[in-house]
N, C-alpha and C positions, 0 to 999 in steps of 0.2 A: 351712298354714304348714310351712316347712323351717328346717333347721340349715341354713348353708355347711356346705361338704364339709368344709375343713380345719377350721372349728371343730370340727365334729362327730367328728372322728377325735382330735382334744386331750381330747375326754372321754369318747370309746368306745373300742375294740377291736373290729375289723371280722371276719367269720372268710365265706369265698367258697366256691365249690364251681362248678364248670361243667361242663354235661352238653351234651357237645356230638355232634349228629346228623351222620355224614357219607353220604351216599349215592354208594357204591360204581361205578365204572364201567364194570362187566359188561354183555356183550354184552346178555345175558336178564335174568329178573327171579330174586328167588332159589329160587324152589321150582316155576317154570313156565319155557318156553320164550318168555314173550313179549318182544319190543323193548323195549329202556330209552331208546329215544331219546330226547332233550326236545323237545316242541315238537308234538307230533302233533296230529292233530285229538283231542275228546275222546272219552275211551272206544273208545279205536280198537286199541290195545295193550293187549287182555283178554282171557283165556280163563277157562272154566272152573275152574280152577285156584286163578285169582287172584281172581276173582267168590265163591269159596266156593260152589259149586254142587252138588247132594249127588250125591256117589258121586267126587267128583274127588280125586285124591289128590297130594300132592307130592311130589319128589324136589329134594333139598340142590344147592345149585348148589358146584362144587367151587373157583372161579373165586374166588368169594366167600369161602369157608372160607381159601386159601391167601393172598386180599389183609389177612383180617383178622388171620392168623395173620402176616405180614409187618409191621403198624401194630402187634400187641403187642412183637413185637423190635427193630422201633425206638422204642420209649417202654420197653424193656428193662423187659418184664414177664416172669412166667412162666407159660409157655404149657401149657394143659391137654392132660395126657393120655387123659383122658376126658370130654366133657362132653358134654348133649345139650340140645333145645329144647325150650319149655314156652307153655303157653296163656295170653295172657293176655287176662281176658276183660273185655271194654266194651263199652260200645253206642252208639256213635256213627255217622254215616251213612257218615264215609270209610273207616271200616272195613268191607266187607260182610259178611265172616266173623261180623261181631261179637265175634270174636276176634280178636289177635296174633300171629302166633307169632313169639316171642324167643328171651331167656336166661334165667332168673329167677337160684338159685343156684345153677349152673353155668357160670359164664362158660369162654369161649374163654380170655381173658387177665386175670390178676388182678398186683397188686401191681408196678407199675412207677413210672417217674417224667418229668417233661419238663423240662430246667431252662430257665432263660428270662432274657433281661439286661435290666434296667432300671436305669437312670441309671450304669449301668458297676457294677452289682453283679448278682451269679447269686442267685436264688429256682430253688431245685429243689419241681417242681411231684406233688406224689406222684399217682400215678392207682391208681387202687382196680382199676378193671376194662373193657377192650373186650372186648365184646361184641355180637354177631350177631341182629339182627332181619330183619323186614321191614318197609318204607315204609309209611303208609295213604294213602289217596286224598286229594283236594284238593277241600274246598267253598268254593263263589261264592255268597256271600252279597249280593243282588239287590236294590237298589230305595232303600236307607237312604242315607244318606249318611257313613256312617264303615265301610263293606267288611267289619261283623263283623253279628255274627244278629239283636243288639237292633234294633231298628227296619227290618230289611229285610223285604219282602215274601215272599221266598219264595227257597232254595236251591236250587244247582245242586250235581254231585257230580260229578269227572272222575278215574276211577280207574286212570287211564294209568300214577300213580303205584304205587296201590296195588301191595306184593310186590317193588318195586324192592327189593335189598339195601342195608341202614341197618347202620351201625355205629353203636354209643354209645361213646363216651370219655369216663368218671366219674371225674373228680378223687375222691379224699380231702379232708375239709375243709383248706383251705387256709388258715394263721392264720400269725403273722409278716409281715402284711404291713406293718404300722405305717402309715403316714400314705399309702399308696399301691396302696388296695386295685385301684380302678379301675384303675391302670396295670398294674397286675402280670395281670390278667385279660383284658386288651386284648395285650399280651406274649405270654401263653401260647396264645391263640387264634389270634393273627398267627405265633406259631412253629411251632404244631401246624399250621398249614393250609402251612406252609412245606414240614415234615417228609410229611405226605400228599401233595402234588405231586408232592415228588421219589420217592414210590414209584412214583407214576404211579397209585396203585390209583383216583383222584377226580380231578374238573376243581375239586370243591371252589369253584364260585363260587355265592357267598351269596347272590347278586341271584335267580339261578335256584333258591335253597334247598336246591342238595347241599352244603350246608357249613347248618347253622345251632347255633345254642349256647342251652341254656338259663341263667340265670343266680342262683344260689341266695347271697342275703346274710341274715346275722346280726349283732346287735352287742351287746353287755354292756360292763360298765362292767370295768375295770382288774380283773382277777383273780378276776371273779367266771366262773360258770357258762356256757356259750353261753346265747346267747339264740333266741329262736323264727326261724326263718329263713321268707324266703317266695322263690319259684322264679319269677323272669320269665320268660315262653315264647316260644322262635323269637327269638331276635335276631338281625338278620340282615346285620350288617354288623359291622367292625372299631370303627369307632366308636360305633356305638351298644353293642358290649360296655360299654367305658367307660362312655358315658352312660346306662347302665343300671343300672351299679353306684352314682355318683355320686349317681344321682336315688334309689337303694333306700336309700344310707346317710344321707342328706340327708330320708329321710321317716321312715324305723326314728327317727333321732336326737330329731326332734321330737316323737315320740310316748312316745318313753320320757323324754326330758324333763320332758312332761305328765304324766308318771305312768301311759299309757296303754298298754294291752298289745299287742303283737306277735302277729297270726292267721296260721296257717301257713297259707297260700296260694299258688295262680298267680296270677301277674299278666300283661297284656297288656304289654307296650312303644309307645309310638306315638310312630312316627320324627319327623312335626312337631314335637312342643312336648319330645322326649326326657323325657318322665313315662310313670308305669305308672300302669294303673285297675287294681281290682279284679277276677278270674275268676271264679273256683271255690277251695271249701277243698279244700287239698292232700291226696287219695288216700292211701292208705298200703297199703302191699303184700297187705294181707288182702283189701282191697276191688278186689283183680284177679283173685280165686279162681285162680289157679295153679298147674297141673298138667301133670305131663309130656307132651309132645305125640305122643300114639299112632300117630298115621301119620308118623314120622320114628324112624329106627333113632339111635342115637346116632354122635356121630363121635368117633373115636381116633385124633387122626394121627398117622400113623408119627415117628418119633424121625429117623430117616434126612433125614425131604421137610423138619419141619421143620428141621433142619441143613443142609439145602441152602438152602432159604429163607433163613436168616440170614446164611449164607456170601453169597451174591447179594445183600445189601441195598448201597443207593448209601451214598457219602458222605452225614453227615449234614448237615444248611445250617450247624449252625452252627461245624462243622470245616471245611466248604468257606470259609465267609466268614472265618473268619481266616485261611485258609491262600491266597485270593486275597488278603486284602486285605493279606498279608506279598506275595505273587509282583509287587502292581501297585504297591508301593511308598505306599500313600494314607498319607498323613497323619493321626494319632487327631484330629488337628481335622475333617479331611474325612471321617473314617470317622464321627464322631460327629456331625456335620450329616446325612451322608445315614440313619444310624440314628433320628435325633429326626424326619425328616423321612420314615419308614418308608419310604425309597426304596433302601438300601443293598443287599439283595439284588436291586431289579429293575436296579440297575446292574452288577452280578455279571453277571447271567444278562446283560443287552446285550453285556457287553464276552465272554461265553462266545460270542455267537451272533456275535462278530465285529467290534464295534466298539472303537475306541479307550475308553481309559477315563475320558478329559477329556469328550468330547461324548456318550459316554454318561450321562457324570454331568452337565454341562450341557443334559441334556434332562428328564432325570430329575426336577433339581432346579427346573430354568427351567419350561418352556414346558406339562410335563402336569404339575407341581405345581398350576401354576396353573388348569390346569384340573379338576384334582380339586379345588382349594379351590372354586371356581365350584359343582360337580356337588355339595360337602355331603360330599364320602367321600373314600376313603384311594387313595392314587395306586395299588394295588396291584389297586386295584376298579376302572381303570377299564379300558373293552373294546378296550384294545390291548394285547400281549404284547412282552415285550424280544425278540424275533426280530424282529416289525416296526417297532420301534425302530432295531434295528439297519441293516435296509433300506433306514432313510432316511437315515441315517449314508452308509451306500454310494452312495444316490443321490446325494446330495450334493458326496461325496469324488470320483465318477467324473465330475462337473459336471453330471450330466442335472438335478439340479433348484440353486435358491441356497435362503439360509436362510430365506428369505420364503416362498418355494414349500414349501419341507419343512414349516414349520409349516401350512399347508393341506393338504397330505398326511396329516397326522399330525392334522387334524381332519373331515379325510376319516373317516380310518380309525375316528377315534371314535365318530366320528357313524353308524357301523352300514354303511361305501358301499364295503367289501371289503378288500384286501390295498395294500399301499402301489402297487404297482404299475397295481393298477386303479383307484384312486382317482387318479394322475396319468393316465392315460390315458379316463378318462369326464368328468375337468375343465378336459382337454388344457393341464396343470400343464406338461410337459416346458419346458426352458429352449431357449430359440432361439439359436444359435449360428452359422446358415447368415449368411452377411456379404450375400447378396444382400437376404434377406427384414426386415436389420437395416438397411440402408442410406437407405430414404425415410425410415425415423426418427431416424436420425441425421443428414440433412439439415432434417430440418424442428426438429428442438433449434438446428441452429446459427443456424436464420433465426431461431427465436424468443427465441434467447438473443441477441443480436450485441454486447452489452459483452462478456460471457463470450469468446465468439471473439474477439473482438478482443484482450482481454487474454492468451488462450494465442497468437495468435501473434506477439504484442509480448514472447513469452519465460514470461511467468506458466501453467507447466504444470500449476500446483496446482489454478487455477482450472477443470478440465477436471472435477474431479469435478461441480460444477453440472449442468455437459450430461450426464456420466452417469448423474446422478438425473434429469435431465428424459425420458431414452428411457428409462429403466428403468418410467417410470409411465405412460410412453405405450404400453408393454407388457407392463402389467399386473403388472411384475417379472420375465417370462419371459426377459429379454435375457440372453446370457452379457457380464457386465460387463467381465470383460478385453478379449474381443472387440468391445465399444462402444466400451472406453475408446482403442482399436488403430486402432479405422474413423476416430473422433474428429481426433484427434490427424491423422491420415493425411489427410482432406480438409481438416485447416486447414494444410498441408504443414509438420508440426513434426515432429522430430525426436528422438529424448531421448540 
């Protein structure tokens, strides 16, 4: 049994918290020289190092230190003058070490904030602390049928991951949010991944899991005490942020209804049905015996690099978006459709990389909306970039493709089959314009049109669009329709 969400928020008080993982996009790993690429065979980017192998030691990636120290000053924290890494210890398989090595209490960046807009009001989001880890490995769980360890036969372990550089960004409990906790957590996630893009330091795509968020809800009644909170793990998409908060306030609700108590736990998320199961009772800092990590000197960064660092930081998005959406003149009607429709910054970035800001927002909003509605996820998830957006914008504008063709370009592209320009040329998309190779199909419209001819040249030149749809689908859409509608016209000898 559940509460609704909005009843449940008329007789609770919601209070959030998001700990969200970003993996860094350093050449190396953070304390070995191996590849961070994605995608390797497994266990193929290991060494010694990152294996935990005895007698191997590490050294601090510096690449790493200066990306993380750039994400505490744009979420305007303050950045330590001295802090160093500590052990934290588990036993799990994707960890070889069977250690961690983190922050514990000394972070890199403590005390900052992120503010974030929903429904056209600011929530300033406090963040407690980023902080410098490394990644663990990835287990494949073999043979079950739900991809987690109950029921499967036997695990695999691919530690290409592990020692990758991880950032944590840990809210402060976040309360205030009255009837909108899910949205304000969906907000701040969608703006933090905005804010990490534009440093460049992450690709930040969640499908791949260098972007993931834990999600920690609580609820008490109107003025009393927090209540016991429990931590959903890996969520790994924009929407399912949302639907993870929804479904945690919507199960806390009914249980304290019932009079039943709240267990501080992990929970799984499972993206079908948007419900958590139960994990594990939630850890607490003792049970990671944590202590200073003896083969890492500590680090002090100079006063100097960091003030260069901050001096160097970009624009942040959400001064660039008002400060485009003042230069292209939009409309708060159209600024707040492409905002509700979380598409306003990737029409930013299209009309940055070149295009008009009508047909970049006419793609935005049209044609891969709808395709993300289709795919389950947020237009921002899906695997094409406002550059190649804009490309087709170009193709279009120079006539090499019509709007027909663009949108198979642009499903091209989705569909994993390259760059716009190779997707029109592996599905020979290009528009045909040559008058010679247009000409049998423009004779053979008129033979099988002959009321239509007859009427354009009894003077009715309207009726000439007919025959231009009849060659346009005789070639597949590739025709340049001016050019049809010119040949048209020309052998029924009219005139305009």
């Amino acid at each position: 049994m559940t509460v609704p969400y909005v009843e449940a928020l008329q007789e609770f008080e919601p209070v959030i918290g998001l700990e969200t993982h970003v993996e860094l996009g350093t050449a190396s790993k953070m304390f070995c020289g191996c590849d961070t690429t994605f995608g390797a065979a497994p266990n193929t980017h290991t060494c010694p190092v990152c294996l935990g192998l005895p007698g191997a030691l590490p050294v601090v990636n510096e690449a790493a230190i200066a990306s993380t120290i750039r994400i505490g000053l744009a979420l305007h924290c303050d950045i330590a003058t001295w802090c160093r890494f500590a052990r934290k210890n588990y036993f799990y398989p994707d960890m070889p070490k069977n250690f961690q090595t983190s922050q514990y209490d000394e972070p890199l960046c403590t005390d900052g904030y992120l503010d974030v807009e929903v429904d056209g009001e600011t929530v300033r989001i406090p963040i407690e602390r980023v902080h410098l880890e490394e990644d663990t490995g990835k287990s494949l769980h073999v043979g079950g049928s739900t991809g987690r360890i109950h029921g499967a036969t036997h695990s695999l372990v691919d530690y290409n991951r592990a020692g990758i550089p991880l950032v944590e960004i840990v809210t402060k409990p976040v309360t205030g949010t009255k009837a909108k906790p899910a949205e304000v957590a969906k907000a701040y996630v969608t703006e933090l991944r905005d804010v990490l893009r534009g440093l460049g330091v992450s690709d930040v795509r969640m499908e791949q899991g260098s972007l993931r968020c834990d999600v920690n809800v609580s609820l008490n009644k109107p003025g009393a005490e927090w209540g016991t909170r429990s931590e959903t793990k890996n969520v790994n998409s924009l929407r399912s942020v949302e639907r993870a908060v929804r479904s945690e306030v919507e199960r806390q609700a009914a249980r304290l209804r019932a009079g039943e108590r709240i267990v501080q736990e992990t929970r799984h998320f499972h993206e079908d049905t948007g419900l958590s199961t139960s994990g594990r009772s939630k850890e607490e800092a003792t049970d990671y015996r944590y202590f200073p990590e003896p083969d890492l000197v500590p680090v002090a960064p100079d006063a100097a690099w960091v003030a260069s660092l901050k001096a160097a930081l970009p624009e942040a998005p959400s001064s660039r978006r008002r400060r485009l959406i003042e230069q292209l003149a939009l409309s708060t009607l159209d600024a707040e459709a492409m905002t509700n429709a979380g598409v306003l910054d990737l029409v930013l970035a299209t009309v940055d990389a070149g295009a008009p800001a009508a047909e970049a927002r006419n793609w935005w909003l049209g044609h891969l909306a709808q395709s993300a509605n289709s795919r389950g996820s947020e237009p921002s998830e899906l695997p094409i970039t406002p550059v190649q957006v804009a490309r087709v914008v170009e193709l279009v504008a120079d006539g090499s493709l019509t709007a027909g063709l663009a949108r198979q370009v642009v499903d091209g592209v989705l569909a994993g089959e390259g760059e716009p320009d190779d997707v029109v040329e592996s599905r020979g998309l290009a528009v045909v314009s040559d008058e010679g190779a247009l000409t049998t199909a423009v004779d053979e419209a008129i033979a099988a049109n002959s009321d239509a001819a007859d009427k354009i040249r009894a003077g009715k030149v309207q009726a000439v669009g007919a025959l231009v749809g009849a060659v346009m689908k005789a070639t597949r859409g590739q025709a340049d329709a001016s050019v049809v509608r010119r040949l048209l016209l020309e052998r029924l000898g009219v005139r305009e």
